[in-house]
Each structure stands twice: as structure tokens, then as C-alpha cells.
C-alpha positions in Angstrom: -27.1 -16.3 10.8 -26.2 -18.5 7.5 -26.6 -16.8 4.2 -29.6 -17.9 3.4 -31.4 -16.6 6.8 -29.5 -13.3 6.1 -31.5 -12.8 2.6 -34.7 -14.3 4.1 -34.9 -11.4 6.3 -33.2 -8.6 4.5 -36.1 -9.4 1.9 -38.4 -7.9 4.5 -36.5 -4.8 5.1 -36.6 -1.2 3.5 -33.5 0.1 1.9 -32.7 2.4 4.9 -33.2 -0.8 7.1 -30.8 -2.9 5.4 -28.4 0.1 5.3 -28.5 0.5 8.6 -27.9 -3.5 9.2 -25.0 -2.9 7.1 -23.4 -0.1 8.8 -24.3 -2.2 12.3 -22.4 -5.2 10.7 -19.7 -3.6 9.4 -18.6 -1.9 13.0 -19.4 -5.4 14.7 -16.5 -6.6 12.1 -14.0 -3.9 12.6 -14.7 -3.4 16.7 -13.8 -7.1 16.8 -10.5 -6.7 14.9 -9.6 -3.5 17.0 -10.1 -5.2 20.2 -7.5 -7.6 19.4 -4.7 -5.3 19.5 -5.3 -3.6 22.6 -5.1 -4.9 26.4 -9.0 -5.2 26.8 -10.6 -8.2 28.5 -12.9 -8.5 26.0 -10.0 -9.2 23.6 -8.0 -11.7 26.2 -11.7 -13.3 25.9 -12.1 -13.9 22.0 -11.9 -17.3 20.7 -8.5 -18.3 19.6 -10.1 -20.7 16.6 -12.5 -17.8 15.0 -12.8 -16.5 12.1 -12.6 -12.7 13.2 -9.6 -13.7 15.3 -6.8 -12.1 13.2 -4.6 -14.1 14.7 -6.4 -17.6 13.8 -5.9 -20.2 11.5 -9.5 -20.3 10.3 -9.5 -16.4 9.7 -6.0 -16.8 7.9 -7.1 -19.8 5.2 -10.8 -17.7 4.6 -8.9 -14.5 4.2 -6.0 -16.0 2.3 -9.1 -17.8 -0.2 -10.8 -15.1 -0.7 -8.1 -12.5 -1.4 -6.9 -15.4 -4.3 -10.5 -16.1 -5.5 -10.8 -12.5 -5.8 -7.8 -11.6 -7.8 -8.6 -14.8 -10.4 -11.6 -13.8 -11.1 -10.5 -10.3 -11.9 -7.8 -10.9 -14.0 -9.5 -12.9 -17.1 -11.7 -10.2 -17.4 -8.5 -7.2 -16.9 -6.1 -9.3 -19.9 -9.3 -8.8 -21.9 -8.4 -5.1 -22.6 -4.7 -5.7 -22.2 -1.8 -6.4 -25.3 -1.5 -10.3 -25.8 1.2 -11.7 -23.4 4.8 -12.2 -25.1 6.4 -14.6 -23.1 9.8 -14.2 -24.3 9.7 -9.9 -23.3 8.0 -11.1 -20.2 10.6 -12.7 -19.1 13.3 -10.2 -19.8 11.2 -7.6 -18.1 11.8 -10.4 -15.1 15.1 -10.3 -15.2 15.6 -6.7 -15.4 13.6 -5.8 -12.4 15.5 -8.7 -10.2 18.2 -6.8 -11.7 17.4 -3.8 -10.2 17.3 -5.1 -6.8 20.9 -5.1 -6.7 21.8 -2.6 -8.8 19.5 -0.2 -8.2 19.2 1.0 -11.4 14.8 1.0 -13.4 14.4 -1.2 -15.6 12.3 -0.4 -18.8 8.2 -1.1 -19.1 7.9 0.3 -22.2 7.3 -3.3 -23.5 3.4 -3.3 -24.0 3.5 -7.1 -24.3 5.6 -6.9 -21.2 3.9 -5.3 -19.1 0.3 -7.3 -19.8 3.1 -10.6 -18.8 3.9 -8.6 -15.7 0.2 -7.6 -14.3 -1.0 -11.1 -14.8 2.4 -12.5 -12.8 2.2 -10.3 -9.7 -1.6 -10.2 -9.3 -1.0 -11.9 -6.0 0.2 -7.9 -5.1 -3.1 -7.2 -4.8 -3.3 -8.4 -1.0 0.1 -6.8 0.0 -1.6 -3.5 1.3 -4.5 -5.3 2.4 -2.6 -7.5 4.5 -0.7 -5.1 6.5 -3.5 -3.1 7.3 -4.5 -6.1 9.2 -1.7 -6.3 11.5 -1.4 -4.5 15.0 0.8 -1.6 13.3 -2.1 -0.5 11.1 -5.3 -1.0 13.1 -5.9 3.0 13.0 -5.3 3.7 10.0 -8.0 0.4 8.7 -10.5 1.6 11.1 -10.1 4.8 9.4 -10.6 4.1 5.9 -13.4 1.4 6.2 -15.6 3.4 9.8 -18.9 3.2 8.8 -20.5 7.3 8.3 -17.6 8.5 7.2 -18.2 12.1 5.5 -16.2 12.5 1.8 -13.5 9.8 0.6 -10.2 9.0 0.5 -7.8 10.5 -2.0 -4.7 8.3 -2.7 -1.5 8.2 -4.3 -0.3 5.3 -6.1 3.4 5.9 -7.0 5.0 3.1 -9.0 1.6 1.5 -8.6 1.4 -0.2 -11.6 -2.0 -1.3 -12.7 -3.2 -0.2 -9.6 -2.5 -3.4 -7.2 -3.1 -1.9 -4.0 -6.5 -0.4 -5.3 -7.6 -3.8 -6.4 -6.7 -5.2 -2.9 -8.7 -2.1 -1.0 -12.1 -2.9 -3.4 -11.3 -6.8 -2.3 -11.1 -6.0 1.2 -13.9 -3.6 1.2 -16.2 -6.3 -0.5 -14.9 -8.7 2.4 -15.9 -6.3 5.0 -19.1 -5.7 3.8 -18.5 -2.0 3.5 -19.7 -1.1 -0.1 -20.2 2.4 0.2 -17.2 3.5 1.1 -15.5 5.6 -1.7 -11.7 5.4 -3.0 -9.9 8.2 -4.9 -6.6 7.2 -6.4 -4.4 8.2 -9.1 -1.2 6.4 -10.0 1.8 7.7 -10.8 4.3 6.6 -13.1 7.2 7.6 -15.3 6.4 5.0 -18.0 3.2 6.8 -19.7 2.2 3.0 -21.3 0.8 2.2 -17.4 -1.7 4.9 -18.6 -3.6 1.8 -20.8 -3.4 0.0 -18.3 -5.1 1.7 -15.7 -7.8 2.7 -18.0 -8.3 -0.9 -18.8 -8.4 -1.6 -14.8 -11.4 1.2 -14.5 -13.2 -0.5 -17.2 -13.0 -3.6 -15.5 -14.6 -2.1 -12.6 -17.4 -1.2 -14.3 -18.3 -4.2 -16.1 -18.4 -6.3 -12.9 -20.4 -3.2 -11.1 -17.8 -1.7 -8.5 -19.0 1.5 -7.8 -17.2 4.1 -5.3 -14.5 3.9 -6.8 -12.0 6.9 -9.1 -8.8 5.7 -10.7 -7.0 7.7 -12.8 -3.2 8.2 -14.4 -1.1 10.9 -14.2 3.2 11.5 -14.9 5.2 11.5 -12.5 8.9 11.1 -11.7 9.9 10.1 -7.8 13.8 10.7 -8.7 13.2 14.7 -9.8 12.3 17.4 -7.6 8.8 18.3 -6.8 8.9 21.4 -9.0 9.8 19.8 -12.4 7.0 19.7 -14.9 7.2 16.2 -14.6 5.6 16.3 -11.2 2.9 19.2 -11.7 -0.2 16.7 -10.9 1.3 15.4 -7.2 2.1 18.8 -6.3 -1.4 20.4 -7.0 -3.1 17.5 -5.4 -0.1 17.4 -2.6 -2.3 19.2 -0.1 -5.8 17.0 -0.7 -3.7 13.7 -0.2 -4.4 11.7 2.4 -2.6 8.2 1.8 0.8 7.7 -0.4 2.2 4.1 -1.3 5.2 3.8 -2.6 5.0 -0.1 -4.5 8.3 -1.2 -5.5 9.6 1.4 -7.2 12.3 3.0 -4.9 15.1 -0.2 -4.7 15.0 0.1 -8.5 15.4 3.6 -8.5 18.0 4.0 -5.9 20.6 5.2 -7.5 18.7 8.2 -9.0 17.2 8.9 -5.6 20.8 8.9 -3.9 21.9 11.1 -6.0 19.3 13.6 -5.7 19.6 13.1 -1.9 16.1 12.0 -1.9 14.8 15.5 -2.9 11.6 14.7 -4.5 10.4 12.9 -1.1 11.7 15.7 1.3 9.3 17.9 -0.6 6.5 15.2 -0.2 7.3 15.1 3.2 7.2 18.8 4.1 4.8 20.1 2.0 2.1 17.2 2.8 -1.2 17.7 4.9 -1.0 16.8 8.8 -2.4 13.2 9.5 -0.9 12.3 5.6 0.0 8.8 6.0 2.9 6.9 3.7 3.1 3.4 3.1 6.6 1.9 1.4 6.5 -1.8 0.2 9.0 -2.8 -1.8 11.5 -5.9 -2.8 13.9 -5.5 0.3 13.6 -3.2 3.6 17.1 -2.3 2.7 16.5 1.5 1.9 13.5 2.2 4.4 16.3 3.3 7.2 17.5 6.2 4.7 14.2 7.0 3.8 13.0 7.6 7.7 15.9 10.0 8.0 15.0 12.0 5.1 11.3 12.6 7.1 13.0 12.6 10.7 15.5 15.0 9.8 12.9 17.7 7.8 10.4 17.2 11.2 12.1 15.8 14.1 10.1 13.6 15.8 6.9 14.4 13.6 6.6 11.5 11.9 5.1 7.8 13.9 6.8 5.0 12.0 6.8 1.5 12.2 7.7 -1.6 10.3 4.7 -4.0 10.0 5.0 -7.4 8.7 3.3 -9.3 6.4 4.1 -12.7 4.5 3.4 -11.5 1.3 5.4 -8.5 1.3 7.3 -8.4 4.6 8.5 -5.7 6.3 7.2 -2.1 5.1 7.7 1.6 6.2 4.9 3.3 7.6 5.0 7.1 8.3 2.2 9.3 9.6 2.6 13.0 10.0 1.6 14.5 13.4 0.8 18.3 13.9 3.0 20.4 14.8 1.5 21.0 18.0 0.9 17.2 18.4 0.8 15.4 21.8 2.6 13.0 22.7 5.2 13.4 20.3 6.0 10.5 17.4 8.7 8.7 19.8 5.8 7.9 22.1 3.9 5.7 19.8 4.3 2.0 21.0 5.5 0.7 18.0 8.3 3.0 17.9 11.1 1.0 20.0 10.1 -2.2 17.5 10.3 0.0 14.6 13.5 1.7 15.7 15.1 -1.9 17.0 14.3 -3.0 12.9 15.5 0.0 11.7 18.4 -0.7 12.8 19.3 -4.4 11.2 17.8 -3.3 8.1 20.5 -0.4 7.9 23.2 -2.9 8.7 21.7 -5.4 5.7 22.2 -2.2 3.6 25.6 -1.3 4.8 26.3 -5.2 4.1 24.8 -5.0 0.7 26.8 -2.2 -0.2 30.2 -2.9 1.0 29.4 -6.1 -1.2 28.5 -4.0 -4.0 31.4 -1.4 -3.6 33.8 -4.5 -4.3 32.1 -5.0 -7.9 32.1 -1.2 -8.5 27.9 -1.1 -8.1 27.6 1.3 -5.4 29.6 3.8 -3.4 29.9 3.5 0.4 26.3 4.4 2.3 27.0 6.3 5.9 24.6 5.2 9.2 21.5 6.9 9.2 19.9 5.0 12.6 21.4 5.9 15.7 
């Protein structure tokens, strides 16, 4: 049915009707997408050249499209409420940040104009989380945020998040799944309180072009202190209600100060957090997700399903998703664990490389193999 059809006939329908074709749509969309990752003749069946085959090239260009049409048309209307763009700072905050991918030392953001330079540069981060959630790894965790009757929301935590990228990318990909009425609680994190305009300008945004079911909100927070400095008071009150953390390039440029603190803050996140708490890492390189799978393996052996989806426009990331306790089978069983664990493995020895590099210009000291 072409578009105009659809609103031919949903002009006869009653608002319960249409909701109900909505909810019918929306689990057509996502059962389609599910059986592609799983053994099923119905998904050896699927059309290699449609749309809804993830796999496709017609599903890639629409996707791809529509995740850049989307973040355009967003961002006139976000620089609205931001500081004019300086060029010049813009570009120094650039070079800092590459910077810190090899030194592993933060840059500053304190730069107002700065930062406004940065949001409109990396807008294309809006489709990092959304693409991953598309691949194999993260067909669970999709169907669970976007299933149709789903009671309550989903609380998230943003840390490094910036202006809220991966928020942006979840309304996009909602909109694109036709699944309006799901609701989104996030609140990003930062060290830098300037992100705090930002964000606000971000919810206003939302408003004006009529997003609804959707709470954003900024609170301090620093990933390199333990979890009971002041600093961190919000993430561990709300530690127990959490039920998705990203971590968006902030840990390479804050590796020193997490190696020193052996990682502390995120050995608290990962004991004290709910069962079924999932944790997403993107980030410039995959060089540090071996060391931070250790820090969750070695606080709850075996607890924690990982894996290292890929995506072109953030490759690999570190997934993590607590299991109970008493969970059955245990995290070594999940069938992306041997892939994860084979990935795990070169990334450490890109990181040894790295370093022994770096140990020669007196960057970093010697790192130790965390991946058996």
C-alpha cells in the first residue's frame, strides 16, 4: 500500500483503529528484521533485494538517506539556540580530541563557541547507536526497546554523550519504525557543565518540531572518580532504575585517569547495576574495550554476555549485558561469544602495539594481557 492509499484508508478509521494498525505494522517491521538473524526458513526465504532485508542494498541506501535527511533537518533548527560557531576554536578543539586518541589524556570543551563547531561536525553520530542495534549482535536488545505494548519506558544513561547523539538517533529510528509511542528517558552525563546548554537547547528542539515521548535531561558526572564522590551523586541514585548505559567517546580520551584509578568508577557501575542492565561502548578505537571486559568479567565471572558488533560508522563496539545470578546458560554460551572473544583478542594486541609504541616516546607505561 503506497502512501497515499495508507491515508485514504486510515481517514476512515477511529483512533483506536489506527492504533492498532500501528502496533500491527510496527511488529510486521521488527518480526521481519528478527527473522533474519536466526536459522528459520522463513528467513532463508526473504528477498535478498528488499527493503526490510537488513542485509540489502535497497534497505542500506533508504536507511543510510533517511538517517542523513534526518540529522540535516535537525540541526538548523538545534545551532538556532546554540553560541555562533568560531571556526578558529573549532578547530583546535579538533585537534585536541585527535590528540587524545593517543595520548589518552581529555581535552577541554569549555569553549562555548567550540562546542556549537563540534555538534554541528559530528551530527553524523547520530546513527552510530542506531546502526548497531541493527546488526545480528543487537537484535534483542532492538526488539526490546521498540516491541509494541510495552508497559513504562526506558531510562538511559548518556555518559560523555554530548548533545545527546545517540538520543537523536533513537527518536530517528523510532520515527523510521513507525513506533511513535514508545517513550525514552535519558540523562547525559558530563564533566564539562557547558554540555548542560546544550542539551537544554536539544529538548527545545524537540518540542518545536513536536517529538513527544521523549525526557532528556543533564546531570555531573565524572567516569574517572569513584562512584561515591559527590561528583557522581545523580548515576548512583538512579544506578538501580537504569536500564541502558552508553559510553560515546569518552573513555580513549580519558584513559589515563581511568588506568590509574584501575577503572574504579566502572567496577562500581558494573556491580551495583540492575540484572538485564545493558552497556554499550563506542568510541574512536576498540583499543581499550579488552581491559574494560576484564574489569566486568573479573567482578562477575561469566555474568556478563559480550560481543563486538560492527558498524561502518563507528566500527567495532563493546556490548555487555548483565545476567542473574542464577542465569541459565551462563554468559560463555551466548553465540556471539567465541566471535567476541576471537576480537577481543586482536584488539588487546593493537593495544599492547600501541603502547609499546607509546612507551618509546614516554606516553604510556607498559599495559599487561587481559584476554586469555
Amino acid at each position: 500500500m503506497d502512501g497515499e492509499c495508507g491515508a485514504v484508508v486510515a481517514s476512515f478509521l477511529s483512533l483506536q483503529e489506527r492504533r492498532e494498525l500501528r502496533a500491527v505494522s510496527r511488529r510486521w517491521l521488527f518480526t521481519c528484521s528478527w527473522l533474519q538473524f536466526n536459522d528459520s526458513d522463513e528467513a532463508a526465504g526473504q528477498s535478498r533485494n528488499s527493503v526490510w532485508n537488513l542485509r540489502s542494498r535497497a534497505f542500506r541506501h533508504a536507511w543510510t538517506t533517511f538517517m542523513r535527511n534526518e540529522s540535516h533537518s535537525f540541526l538548523p533548527h538545534l545551532l538556532e539556540l546554540l553560541p555562533a560557531i568560531a571556526i578558529t576554536d573549532t578547530m583546535e578543539l579538533k585537534k585536541g580530541l585527535c590528540l587524545s586518541t593517543t595520548t589518552g589524556r581529555r581535552p577541554s570543551f569549555t569553549n562555548t563557541h567550540a562546542r556549537s563547531g563540534y555538534i554541528q561536525q559530528k551530527i553524523n553520530r547520530c546513527g552510530n547507536l542506531p546502526n548497531l542495534l541493527l546488526t545480528a549482535e543487537l537484535s534483542e536488545l532492538r526488539s526490546k526497546l521498540f516491541r509494541s505494548r510495552r508497559s513504562g519506558y526506558w531510562n538511559m544513561a548518556l555518559y560523555g554523550g554530548g548533545p545527546a547523539y545517540d538520543v537523536l538517533g533513537l527518536v530517528f529510528m523510532r520515527k523510521y519504525f513507525r513506533a511513535q509511542d514508545v517513550e525514552f528517558r535519558a540523562t547525559v552525563y558530563d564533566n564539562e557543565p557547558g554540555w548542560k546548554g546544550a542539551i537544554d537547547a536539544v529538548e527545545q528542539t524537540f518540542d518545536r518540531l513536536g517529538q513527544r515521548n521523549i525526557s532528556l535531561s543533564f546531570q555531573h558526572c565524572d567516569i574517572t572518580l569513584d562512584m561515591c564522590a559527590a561528583e557522581n551523586d545523580d548515576v548512583r541514585r538512579s544506578l538501580g532504575s537504569t536500564n541502558l548505559h552508553l559510553f560515546s567517546f569518552v573513555c580513549v580520551e580519558n584513559f589515563c585517569l581511568l588506568r590509574d584509578s584501575a577503572y574504579v568508577f566502572l567496577q562500581a557501575l558494573f556491580s551495583q547495576c540492575s540484572d538485564g542492565s545493558y552497556f554499550i561502548f563506542t568510541d574512536s578505537t576498540h583499543r581499550l574495550w579488552p581491559a574494560i571486559f576484564h574489569v566486568a568479567n573479573t567482578l562477575a565471572p561469566d555474568r556478563f554476555r559480550v560481543s563486538t558488533p560492527y558498524a561502518r560508522s563507528c566500527h567495532y563496539a563493546l556490548v555487555l549485558e548483565k545476567l542473574p545470578s542464577y542465569s541459565t546458560p551462563a554468559a560463555s554460551s551466548s553465540p556471539f561469544y567465541t566471535q567476541a572473544m576471537h576480537n577481543l583478542r586482536d584488539f588487546q594486541r593493537h593495544q599492547q602495539h600501541h603502547l609499546d609504541n607509546s612507551e618509546k616516546n614516554g606516553t604510556y607505561a607498559r599495559s599487561t594481557n587481559l584476554v586469555e
